[in-house]
Each structure stands twice: as C-alpha cells, then as structure tokens.
PDBQT receptor file of N, H, CA, C and O in Angstrom, charges set to zero:
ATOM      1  N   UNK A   1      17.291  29.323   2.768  1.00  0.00    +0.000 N 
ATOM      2  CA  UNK A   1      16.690  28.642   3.890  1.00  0.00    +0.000 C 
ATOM      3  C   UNK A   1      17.344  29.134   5.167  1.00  0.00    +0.000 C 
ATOM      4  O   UNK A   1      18.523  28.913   5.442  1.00  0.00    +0.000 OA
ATOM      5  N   UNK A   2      16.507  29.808   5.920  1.00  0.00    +0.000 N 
ATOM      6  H   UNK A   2      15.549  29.987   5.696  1.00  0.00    +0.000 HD
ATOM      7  CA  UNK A   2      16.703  30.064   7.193  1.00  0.00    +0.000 C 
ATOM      8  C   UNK A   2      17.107  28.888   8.277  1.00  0.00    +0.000 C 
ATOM      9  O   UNK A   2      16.063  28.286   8.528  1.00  0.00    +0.000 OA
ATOM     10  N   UNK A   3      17.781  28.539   8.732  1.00  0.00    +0.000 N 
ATOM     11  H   UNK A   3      18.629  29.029   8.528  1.00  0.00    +0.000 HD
ATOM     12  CA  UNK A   3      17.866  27.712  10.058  1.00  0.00    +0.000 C 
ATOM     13  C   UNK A   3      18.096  28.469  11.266  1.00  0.00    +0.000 C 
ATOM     14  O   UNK A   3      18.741  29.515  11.338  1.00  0.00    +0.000 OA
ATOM     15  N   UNK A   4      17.282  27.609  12.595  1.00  0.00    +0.000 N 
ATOM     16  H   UNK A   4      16.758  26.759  12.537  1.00  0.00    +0.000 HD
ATOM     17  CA  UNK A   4      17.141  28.785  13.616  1.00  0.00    +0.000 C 
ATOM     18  C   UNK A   4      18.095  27.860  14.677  1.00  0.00    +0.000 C 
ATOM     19  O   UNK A   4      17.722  26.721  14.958  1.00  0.00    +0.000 OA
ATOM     20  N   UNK A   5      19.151  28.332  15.160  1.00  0.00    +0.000 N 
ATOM     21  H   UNK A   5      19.453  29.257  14.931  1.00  0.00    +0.000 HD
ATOM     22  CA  UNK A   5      19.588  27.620  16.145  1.00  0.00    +0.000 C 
ATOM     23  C   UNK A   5      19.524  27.979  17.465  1.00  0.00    +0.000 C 
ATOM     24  O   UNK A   5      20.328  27.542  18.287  1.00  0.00    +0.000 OA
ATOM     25  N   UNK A   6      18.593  28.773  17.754  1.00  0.00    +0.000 N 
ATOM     26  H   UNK A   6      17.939  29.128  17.086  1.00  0.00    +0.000 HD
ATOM     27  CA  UNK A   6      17.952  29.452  19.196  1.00  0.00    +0.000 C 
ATOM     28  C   UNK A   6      17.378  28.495  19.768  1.00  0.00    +0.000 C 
ATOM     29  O   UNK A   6      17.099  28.968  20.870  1.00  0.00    +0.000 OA
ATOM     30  N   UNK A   7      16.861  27.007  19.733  1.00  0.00    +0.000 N 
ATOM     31  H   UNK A   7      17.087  26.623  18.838  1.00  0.00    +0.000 HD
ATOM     32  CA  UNK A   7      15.975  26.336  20.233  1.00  0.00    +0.000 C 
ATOM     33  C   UNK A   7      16.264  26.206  21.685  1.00  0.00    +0.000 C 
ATOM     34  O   UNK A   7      17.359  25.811  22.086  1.00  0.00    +0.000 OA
ATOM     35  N   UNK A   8      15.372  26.509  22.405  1.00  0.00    +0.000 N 
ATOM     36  H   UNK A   8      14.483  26.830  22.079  1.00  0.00    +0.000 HD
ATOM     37  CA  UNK A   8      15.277  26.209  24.059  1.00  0.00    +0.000 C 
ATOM     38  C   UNK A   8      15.196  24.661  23.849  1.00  0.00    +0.000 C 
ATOM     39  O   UNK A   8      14.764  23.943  22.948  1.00  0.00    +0.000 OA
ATOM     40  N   UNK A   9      15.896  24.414  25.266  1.00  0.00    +0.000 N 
ATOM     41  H   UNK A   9      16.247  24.997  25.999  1.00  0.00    +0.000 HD
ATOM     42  CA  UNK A   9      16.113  22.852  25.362  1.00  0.00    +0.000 C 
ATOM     43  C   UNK A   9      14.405  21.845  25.095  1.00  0.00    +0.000 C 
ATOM     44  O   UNK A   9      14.164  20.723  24.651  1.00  0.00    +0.000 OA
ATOM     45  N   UNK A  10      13.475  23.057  25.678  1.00  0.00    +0.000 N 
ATOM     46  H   UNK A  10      13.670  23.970  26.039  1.00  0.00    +0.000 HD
ATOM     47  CA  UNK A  10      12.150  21.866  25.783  1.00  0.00    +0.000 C 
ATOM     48  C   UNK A  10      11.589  21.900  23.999  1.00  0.00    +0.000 C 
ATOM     49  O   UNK A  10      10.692  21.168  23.581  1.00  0.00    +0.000 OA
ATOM     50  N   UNK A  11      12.307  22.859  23.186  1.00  0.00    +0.000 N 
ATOM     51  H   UNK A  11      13.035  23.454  23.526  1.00  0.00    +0.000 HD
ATOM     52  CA  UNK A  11      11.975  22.812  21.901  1.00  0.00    +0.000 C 
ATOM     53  C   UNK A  11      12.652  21.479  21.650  1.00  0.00    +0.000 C 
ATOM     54  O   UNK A  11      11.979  20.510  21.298  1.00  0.00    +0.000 OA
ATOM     55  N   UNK A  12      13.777  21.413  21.796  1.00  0.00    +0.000 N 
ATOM     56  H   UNK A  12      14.324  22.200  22.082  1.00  0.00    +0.000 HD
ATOM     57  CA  UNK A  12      14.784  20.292  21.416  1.00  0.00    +0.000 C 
ATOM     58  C   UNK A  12      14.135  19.140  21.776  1.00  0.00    +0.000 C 
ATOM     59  O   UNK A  12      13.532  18.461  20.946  1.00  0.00    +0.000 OA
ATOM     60  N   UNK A  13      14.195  18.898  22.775  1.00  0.00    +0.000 N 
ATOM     61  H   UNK A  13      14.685  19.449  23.449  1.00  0.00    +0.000 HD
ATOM     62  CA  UNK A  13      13.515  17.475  23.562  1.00  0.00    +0.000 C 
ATOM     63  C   UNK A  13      12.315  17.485  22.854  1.00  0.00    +0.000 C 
ATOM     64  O   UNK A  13      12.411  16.453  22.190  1.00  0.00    +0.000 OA
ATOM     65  N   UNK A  14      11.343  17.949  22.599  1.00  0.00    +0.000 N 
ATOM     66  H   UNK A  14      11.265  18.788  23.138  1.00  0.00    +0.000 HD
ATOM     67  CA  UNK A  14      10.029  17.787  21.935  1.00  0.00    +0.000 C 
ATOM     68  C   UNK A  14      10.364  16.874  20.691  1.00  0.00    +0.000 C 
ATOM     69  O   UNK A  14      10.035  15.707  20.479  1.00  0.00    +0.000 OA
ATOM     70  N   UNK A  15      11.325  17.994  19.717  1.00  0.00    +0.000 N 
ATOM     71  H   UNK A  15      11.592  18.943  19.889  1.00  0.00    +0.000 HD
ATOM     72  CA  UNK A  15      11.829  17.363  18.957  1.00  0.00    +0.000 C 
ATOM     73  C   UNK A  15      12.104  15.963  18.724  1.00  0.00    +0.000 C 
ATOM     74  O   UNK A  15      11.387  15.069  18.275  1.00  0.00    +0.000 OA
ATOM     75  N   UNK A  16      13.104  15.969  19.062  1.00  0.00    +0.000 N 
ATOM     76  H   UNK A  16      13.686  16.695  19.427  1.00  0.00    +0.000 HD
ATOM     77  CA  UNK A  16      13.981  14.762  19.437  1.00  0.00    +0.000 C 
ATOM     78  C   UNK A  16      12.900  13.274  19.946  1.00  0.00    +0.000 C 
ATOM     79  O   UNK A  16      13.011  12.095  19.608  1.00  0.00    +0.000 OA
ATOM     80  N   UNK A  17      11.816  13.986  20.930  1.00  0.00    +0.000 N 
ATOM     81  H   UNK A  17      11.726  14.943  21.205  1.00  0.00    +0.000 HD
ATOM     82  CA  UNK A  17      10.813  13.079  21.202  1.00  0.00    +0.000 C 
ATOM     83  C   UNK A  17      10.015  12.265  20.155  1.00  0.00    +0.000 C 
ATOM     84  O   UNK A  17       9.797  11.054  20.138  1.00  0.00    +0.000 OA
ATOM     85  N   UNK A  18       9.503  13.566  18.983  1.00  0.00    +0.000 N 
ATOM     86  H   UNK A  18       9.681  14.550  18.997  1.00  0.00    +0.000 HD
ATOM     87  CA  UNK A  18       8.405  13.603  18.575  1.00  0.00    +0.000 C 
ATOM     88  C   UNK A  18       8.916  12.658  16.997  1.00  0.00    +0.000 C 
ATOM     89  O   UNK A  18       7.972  12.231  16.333  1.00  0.00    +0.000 OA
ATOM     90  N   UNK A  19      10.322  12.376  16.475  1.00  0.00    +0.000 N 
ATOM     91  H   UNK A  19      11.089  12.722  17.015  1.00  0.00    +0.000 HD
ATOM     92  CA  UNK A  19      11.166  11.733  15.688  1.00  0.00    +0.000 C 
ATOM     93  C   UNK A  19      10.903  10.491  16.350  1.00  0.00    +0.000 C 
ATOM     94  O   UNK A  19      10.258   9.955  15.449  1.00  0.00    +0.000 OA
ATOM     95  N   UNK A  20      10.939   9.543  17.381  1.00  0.00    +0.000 N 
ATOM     96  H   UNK A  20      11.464   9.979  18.114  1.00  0.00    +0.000 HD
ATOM     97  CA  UNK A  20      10.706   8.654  17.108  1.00  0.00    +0.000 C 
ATOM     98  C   UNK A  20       9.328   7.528  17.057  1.00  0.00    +0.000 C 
ATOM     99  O   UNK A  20       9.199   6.321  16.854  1.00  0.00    +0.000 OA
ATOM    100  N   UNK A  21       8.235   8.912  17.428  1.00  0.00    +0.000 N 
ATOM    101  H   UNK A  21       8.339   9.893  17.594  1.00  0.00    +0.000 HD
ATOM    102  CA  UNK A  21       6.945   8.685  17.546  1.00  0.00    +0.000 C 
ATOM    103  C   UNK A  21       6.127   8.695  15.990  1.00  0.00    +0.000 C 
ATOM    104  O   UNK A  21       5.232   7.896  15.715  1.00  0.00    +0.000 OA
ATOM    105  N   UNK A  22       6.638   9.784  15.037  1.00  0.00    +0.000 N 
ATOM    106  H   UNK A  22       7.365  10.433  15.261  1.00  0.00    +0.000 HD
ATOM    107  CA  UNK A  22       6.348   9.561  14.260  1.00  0.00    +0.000 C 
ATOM    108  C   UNK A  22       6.769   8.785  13.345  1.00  0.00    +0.000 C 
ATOM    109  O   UNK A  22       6.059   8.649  12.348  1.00  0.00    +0.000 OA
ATOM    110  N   UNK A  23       8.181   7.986  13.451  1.00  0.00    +0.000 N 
ATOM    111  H   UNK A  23       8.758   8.096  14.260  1.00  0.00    +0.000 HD
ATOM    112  CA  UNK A  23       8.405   6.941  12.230  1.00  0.00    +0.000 C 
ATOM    113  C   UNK A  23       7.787   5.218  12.874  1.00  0.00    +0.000 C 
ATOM    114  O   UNK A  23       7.845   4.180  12.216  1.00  0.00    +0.000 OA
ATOM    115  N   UNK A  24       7.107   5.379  14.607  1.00  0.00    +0.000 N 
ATOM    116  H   UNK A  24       7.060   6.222  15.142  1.00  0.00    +0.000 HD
ATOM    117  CA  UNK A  24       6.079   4.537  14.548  1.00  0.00    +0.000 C 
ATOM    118  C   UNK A  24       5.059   4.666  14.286  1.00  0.00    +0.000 C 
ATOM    119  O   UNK A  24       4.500   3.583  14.113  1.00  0.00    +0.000 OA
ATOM    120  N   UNK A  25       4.177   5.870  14.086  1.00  0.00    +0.000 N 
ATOM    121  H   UNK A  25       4.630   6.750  14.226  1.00  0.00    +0.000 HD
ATOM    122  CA  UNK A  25       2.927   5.616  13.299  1.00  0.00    +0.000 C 
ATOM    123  C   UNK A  25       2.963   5.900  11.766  1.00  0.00    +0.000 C 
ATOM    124  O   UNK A  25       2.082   6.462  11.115  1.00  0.00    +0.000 OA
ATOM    125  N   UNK A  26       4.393   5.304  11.221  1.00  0.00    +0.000 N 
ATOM    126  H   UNK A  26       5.109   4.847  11.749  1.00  0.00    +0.000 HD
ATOM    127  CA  UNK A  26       4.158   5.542   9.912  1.00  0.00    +0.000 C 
ATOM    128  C   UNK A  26       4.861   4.025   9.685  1.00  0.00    +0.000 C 
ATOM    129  O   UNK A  26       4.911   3.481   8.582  1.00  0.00    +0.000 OA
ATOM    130  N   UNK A  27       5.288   3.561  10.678  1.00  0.00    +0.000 N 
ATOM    131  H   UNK A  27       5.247   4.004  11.574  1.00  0.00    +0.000 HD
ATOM    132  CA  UNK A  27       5.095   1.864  10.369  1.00  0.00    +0.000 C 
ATOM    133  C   UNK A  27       3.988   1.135  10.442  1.00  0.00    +0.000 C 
ATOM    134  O   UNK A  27       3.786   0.123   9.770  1.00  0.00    +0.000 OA
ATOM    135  N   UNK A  28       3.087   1.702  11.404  1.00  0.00    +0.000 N 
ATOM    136  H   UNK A  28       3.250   2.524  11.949  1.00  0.00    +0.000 HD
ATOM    137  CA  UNK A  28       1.808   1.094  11.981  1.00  0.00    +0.000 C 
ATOM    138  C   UNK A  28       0.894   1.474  10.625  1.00  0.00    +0.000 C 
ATOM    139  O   UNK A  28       0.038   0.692  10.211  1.00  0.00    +0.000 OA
ATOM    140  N   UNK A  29       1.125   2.545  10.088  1.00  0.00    +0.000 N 
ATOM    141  H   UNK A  29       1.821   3.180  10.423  1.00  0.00    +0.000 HD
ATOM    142  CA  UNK A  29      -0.316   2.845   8.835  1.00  0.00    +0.000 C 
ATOM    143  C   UNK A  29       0.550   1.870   8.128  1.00  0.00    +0.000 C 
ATOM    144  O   UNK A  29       0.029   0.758   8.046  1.00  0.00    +0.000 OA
ATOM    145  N   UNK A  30       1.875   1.989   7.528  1.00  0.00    +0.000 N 
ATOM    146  H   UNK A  30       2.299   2.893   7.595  1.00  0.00    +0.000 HD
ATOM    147  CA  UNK A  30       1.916   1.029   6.404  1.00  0.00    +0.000 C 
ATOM    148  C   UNK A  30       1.790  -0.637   6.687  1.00  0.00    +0.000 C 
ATOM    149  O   UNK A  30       1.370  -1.395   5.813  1.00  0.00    +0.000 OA
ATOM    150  N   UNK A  31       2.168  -1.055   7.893  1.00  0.00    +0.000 N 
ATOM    151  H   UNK A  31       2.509  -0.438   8.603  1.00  0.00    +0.000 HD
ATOM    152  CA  UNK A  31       1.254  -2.157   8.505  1.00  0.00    +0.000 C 
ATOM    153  C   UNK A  31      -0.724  -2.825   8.178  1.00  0.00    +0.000 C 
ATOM    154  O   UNK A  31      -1.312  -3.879   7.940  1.00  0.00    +0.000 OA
ATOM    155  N   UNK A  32      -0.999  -1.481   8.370  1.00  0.00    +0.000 N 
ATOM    156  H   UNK A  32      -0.521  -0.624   8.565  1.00  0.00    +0.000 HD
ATOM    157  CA  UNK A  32      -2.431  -1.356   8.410  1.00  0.00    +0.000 C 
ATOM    158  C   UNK A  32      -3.004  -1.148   7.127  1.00  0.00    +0.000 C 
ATOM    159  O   UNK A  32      -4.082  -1.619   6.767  1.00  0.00    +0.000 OA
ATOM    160  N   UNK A  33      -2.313  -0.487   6.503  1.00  0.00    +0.000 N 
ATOM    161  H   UNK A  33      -1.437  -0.104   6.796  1.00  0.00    +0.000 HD
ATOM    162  CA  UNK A  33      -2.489  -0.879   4.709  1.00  0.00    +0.000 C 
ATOM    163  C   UNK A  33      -2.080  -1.792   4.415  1.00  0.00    +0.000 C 
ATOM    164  O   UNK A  33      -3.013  -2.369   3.855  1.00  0.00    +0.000 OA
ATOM    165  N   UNK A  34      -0.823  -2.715   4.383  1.00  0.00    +0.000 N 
ATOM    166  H   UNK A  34      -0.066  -2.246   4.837  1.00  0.00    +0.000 HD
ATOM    167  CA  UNK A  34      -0.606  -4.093   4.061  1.00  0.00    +0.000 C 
ATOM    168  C   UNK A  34      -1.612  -5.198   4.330  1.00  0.00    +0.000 C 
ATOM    169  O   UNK A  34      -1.619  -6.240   3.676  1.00  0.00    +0.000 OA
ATOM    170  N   UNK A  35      -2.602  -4.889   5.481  1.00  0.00    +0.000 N 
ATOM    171  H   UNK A  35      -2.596  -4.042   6.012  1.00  0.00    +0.000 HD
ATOM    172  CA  UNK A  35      -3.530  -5.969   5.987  1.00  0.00    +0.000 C 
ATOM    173  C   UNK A  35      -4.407  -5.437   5.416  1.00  0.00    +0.000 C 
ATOM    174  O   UNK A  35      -5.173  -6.351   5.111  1.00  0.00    +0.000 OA
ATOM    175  N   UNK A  36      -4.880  -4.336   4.994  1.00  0.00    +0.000 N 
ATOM    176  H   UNK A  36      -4.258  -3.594   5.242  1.00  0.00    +0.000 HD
ATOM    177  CA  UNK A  36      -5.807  -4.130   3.847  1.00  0.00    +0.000 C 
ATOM    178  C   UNK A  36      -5.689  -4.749   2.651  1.00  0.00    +0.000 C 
ATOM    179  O   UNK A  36      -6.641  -5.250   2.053  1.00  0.00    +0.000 OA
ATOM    180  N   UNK A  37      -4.613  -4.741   2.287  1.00  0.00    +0.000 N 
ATOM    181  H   UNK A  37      -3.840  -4.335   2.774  1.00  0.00    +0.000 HD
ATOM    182  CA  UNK A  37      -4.802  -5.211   0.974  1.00  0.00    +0.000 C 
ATOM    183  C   UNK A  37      -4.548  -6.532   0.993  1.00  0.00    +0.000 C 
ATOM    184  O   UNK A  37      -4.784  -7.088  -0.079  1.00  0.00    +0.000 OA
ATOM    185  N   UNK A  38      -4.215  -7.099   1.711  1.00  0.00    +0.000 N 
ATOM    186  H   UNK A  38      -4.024  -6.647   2.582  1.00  0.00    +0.000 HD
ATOM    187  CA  UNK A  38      -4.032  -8.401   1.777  1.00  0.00    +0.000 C 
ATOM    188  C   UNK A  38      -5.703  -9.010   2.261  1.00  0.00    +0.000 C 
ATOM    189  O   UNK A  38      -5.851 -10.231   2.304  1.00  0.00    +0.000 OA
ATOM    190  N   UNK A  39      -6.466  -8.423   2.483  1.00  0.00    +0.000 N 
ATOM    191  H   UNK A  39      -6.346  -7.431   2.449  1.00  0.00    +0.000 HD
ATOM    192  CA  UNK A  39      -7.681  -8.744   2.753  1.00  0.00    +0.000 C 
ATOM    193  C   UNK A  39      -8.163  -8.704   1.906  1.00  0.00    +0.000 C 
ATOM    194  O   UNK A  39      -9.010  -9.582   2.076  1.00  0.00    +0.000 OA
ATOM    195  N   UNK A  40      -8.369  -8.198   0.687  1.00  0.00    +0.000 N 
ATOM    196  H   UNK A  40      -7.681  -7.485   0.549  1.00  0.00    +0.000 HD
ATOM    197  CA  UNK A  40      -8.680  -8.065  -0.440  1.00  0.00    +0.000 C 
ATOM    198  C   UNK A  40      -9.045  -9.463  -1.226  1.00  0.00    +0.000 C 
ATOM    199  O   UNK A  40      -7.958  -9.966  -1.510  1.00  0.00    +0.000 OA
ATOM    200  N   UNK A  41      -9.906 -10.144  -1.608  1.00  0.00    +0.000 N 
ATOM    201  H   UNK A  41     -10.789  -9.735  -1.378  1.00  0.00    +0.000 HD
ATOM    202  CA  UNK A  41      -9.970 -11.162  -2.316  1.00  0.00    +0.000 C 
ATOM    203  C   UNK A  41      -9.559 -11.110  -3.347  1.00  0.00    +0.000 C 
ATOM    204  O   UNK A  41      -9.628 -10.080  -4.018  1.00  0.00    +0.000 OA
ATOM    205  N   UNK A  42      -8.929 -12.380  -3.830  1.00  0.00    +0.000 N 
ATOM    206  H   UNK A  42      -8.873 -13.216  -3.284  1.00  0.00    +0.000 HD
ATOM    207  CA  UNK A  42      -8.736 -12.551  -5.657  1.00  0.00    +0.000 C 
ATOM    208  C   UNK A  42      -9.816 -12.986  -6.059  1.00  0.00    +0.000 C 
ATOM    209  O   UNK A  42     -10.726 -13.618  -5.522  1.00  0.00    +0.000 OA
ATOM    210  N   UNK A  43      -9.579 -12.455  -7.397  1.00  0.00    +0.000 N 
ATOM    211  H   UNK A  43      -8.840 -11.942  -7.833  1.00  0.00    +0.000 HD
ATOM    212  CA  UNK A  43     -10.853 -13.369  -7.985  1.00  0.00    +0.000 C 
ATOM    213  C   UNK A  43     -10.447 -14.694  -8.537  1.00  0.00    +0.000 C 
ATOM    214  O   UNK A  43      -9.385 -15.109  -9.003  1.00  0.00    +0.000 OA
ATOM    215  N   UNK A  44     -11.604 -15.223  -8.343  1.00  0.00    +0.000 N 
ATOM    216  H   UNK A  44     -12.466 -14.886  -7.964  1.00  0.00    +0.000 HD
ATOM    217  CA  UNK A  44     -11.046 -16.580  -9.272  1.00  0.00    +0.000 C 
ATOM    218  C   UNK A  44     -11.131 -16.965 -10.622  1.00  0.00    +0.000 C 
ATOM    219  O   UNK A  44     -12.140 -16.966 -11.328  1.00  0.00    +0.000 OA
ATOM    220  N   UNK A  45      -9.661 -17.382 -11.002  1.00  0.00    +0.000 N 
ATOM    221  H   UNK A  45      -8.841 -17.380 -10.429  1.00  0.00    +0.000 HD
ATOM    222  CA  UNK A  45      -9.500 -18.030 -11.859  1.00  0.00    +0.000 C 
ATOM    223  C   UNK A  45     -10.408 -19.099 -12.310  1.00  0.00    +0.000 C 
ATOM    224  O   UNK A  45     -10.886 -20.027 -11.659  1.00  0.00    +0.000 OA
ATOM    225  N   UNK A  46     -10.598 -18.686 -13.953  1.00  0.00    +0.000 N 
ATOM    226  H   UNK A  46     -10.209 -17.932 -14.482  1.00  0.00    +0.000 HD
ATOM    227  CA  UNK A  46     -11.579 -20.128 -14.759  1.00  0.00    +0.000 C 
ATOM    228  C   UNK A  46     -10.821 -20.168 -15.779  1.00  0.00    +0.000 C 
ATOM    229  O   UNK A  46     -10.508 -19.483 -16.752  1.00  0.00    +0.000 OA
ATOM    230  N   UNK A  47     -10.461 -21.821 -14.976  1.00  0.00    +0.000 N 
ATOM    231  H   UNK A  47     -10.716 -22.377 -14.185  1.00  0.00    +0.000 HD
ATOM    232  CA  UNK A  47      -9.886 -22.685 -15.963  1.00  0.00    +0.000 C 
ATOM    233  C   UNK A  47     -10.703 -23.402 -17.400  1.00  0.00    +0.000 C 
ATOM    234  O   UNK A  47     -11.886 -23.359 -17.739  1.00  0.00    +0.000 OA
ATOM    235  N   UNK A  48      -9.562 -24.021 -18.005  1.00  0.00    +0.000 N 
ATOM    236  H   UNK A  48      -8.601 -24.056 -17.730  1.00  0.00    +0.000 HD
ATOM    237  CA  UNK A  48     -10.075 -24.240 -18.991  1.00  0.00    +0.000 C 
ATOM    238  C   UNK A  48     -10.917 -25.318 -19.306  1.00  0.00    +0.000 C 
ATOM    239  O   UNK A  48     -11.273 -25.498 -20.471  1.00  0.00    +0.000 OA
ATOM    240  N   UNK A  49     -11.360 -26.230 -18.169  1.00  0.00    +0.000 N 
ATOM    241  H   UNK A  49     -11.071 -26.084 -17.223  1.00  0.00    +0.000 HD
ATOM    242  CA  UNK A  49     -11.826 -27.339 -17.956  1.00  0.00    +0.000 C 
ATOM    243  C   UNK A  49     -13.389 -27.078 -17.829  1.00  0.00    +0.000 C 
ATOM    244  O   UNK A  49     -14.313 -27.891 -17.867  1.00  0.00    +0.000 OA
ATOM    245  N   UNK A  50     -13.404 -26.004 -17.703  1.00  0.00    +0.000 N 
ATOM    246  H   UNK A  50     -12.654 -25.343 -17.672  1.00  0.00    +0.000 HD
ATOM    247  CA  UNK A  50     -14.890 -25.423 -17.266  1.00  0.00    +0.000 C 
ATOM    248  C   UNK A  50     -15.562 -24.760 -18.556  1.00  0.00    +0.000 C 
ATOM    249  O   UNK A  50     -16.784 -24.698 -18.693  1.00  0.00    +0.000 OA
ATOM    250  N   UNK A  51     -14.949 -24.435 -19.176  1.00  0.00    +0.000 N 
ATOM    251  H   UNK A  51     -13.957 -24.486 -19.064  1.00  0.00    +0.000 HD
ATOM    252  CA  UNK A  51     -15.468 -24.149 -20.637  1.00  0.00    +0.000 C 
ATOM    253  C   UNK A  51     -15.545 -24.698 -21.404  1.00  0.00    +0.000 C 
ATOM    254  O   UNK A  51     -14.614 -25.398 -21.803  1.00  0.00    +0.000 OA
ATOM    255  N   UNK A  52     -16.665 -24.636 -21.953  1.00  0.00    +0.000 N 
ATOM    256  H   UNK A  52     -17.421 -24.067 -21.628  1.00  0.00    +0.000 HD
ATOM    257  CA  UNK A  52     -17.121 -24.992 -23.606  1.00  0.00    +0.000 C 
ATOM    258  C   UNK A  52     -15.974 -25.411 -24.574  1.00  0.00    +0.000 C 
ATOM    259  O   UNK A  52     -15.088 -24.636 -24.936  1.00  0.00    +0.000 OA
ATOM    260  N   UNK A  53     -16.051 -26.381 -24.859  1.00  0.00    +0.000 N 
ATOM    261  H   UNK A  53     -16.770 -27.010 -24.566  1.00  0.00    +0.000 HD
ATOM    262  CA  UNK A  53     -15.041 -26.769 -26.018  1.00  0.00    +0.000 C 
ATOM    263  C   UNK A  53     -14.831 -25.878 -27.244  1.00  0.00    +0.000 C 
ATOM    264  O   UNK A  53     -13.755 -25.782 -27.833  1.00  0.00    +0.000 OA
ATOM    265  N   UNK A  54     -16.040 -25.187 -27.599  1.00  0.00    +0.000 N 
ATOM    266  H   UNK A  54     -16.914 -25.264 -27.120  1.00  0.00    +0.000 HD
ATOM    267  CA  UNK A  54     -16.385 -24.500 -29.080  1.00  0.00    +0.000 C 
ATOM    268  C   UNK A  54     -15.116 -22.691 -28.416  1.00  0.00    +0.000 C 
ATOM    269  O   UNK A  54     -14.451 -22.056 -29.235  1.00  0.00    +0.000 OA
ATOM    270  N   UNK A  55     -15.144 -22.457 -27.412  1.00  0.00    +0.000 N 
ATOM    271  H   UNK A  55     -15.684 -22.973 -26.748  1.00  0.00    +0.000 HD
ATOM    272  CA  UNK A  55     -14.406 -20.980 -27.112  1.00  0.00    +0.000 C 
ATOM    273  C   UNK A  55     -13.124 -21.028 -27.273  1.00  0.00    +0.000 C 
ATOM    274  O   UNK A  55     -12.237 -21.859 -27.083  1.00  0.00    +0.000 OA
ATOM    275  N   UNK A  56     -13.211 -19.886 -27.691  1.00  0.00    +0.000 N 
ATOM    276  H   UNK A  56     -13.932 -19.210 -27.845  1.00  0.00    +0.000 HD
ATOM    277  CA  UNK A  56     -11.603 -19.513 -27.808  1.00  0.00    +0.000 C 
ATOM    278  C   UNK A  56     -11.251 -20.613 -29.379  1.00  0.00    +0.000 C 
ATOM    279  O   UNK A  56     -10.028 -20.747 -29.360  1.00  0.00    +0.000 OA
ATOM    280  N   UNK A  57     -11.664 -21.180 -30.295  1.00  0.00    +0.000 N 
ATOM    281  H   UNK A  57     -12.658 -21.071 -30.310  1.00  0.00    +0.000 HD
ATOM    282  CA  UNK A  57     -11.493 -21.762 -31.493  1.00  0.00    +0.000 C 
ATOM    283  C   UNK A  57     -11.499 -20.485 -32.360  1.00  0.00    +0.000 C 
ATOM    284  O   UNK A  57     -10.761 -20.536 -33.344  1.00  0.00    +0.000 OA
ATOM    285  N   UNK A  58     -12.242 -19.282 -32.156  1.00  0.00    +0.000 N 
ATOM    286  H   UNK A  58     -12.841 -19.241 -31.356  1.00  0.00    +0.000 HD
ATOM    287  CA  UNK A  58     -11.700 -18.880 -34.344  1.00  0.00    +0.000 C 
ATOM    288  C   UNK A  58     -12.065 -17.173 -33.251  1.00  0.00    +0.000 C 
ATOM    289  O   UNK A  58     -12.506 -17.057 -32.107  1.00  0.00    +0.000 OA
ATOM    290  N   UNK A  59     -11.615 -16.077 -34.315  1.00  0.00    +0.000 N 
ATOM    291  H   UNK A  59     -11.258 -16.171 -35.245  1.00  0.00    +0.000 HD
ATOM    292  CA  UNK A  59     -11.023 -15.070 -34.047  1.00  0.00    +0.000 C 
ATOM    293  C   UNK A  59     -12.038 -14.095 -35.043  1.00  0.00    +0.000 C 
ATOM    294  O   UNK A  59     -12.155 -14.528 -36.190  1.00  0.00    +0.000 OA
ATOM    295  N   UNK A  60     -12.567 -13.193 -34.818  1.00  0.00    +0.000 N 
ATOM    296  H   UNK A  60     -12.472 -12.842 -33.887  1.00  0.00    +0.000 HD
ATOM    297  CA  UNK A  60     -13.719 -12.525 -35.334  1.00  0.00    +0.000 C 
ATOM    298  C   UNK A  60     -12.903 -11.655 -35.926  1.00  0.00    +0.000 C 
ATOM    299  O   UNK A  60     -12.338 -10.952 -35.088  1.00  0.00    +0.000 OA
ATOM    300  N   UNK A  61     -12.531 -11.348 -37.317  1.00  0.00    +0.000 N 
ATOM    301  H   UNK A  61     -12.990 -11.919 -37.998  1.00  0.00    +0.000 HD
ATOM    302  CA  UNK A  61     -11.615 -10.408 -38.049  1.00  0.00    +0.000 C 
ATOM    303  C   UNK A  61     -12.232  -9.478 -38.657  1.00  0.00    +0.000 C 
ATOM    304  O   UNK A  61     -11.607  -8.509 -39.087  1.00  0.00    +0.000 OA
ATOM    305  N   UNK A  62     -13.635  -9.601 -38.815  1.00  0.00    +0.000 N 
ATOM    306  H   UNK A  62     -14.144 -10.388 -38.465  1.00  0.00    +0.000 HD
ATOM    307  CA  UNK A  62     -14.226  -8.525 -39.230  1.00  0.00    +0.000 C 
ATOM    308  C   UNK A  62     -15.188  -7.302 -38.491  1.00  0.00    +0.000 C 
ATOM    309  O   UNK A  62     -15.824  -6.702 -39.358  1.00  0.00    +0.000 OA
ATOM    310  N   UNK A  63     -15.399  -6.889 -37.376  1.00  0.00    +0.000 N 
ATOM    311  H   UNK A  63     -14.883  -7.378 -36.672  1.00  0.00    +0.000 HD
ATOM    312  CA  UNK A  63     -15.061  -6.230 -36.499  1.00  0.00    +0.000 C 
ATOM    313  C   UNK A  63     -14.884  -5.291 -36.538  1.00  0.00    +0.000 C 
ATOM    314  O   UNK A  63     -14.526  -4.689 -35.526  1.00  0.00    +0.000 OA
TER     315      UNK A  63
C-alpha cells in the first residue's frame, strides 16, 4: 500500500472537511431506516379466545 504524503493543504482541508460530513449522513440514513422499519406494521396476533374449541386438539400423523 502506497501512502501519499504530498497532499496540498486544500487536499487536506477537503479531507478533514469531508470526515465529518460523511459520518452525518450515515447517521441520518441509519435514522431514516430505523423510522422505516418502525413504520412497518405487526401483524396481529390471534388469540386463543377467538378460535374454535375443536383446533389445535389431535395431530395428523399420517401425512
């Protein structure tokens, strides 16, 4: 691995700039995916109160 330590100062400063710009738009996407998925509906749960008495009693073994 080559490293170049020639950088003109406005390389540097770019640099140096451009480090703390990008670890905010990589808070902001993972922000913006968290509210995605949190938007996401669950599904709902069915309880057992809602079913048929006869389900879930015997186990089909032949199959």
């Amino acid at each position: 691995m080559d490293i170049n330590t020639n950088n003109t100062p406005a390389q540097t400063g770019t640099a140096v700039t451009g480090t703390p710009l990008l670890k905010k738009a990589a808070a902001l996407e993972g922000q913006t995916a968290l509210a995605l998925v949190n938007s996401i509906q669950q599904p709902q749960q069915v309880s057992a109160a809602n079913l048929p008495p006869n389900l879930g009693q015997n186990i089909n073994t032949t199959a």
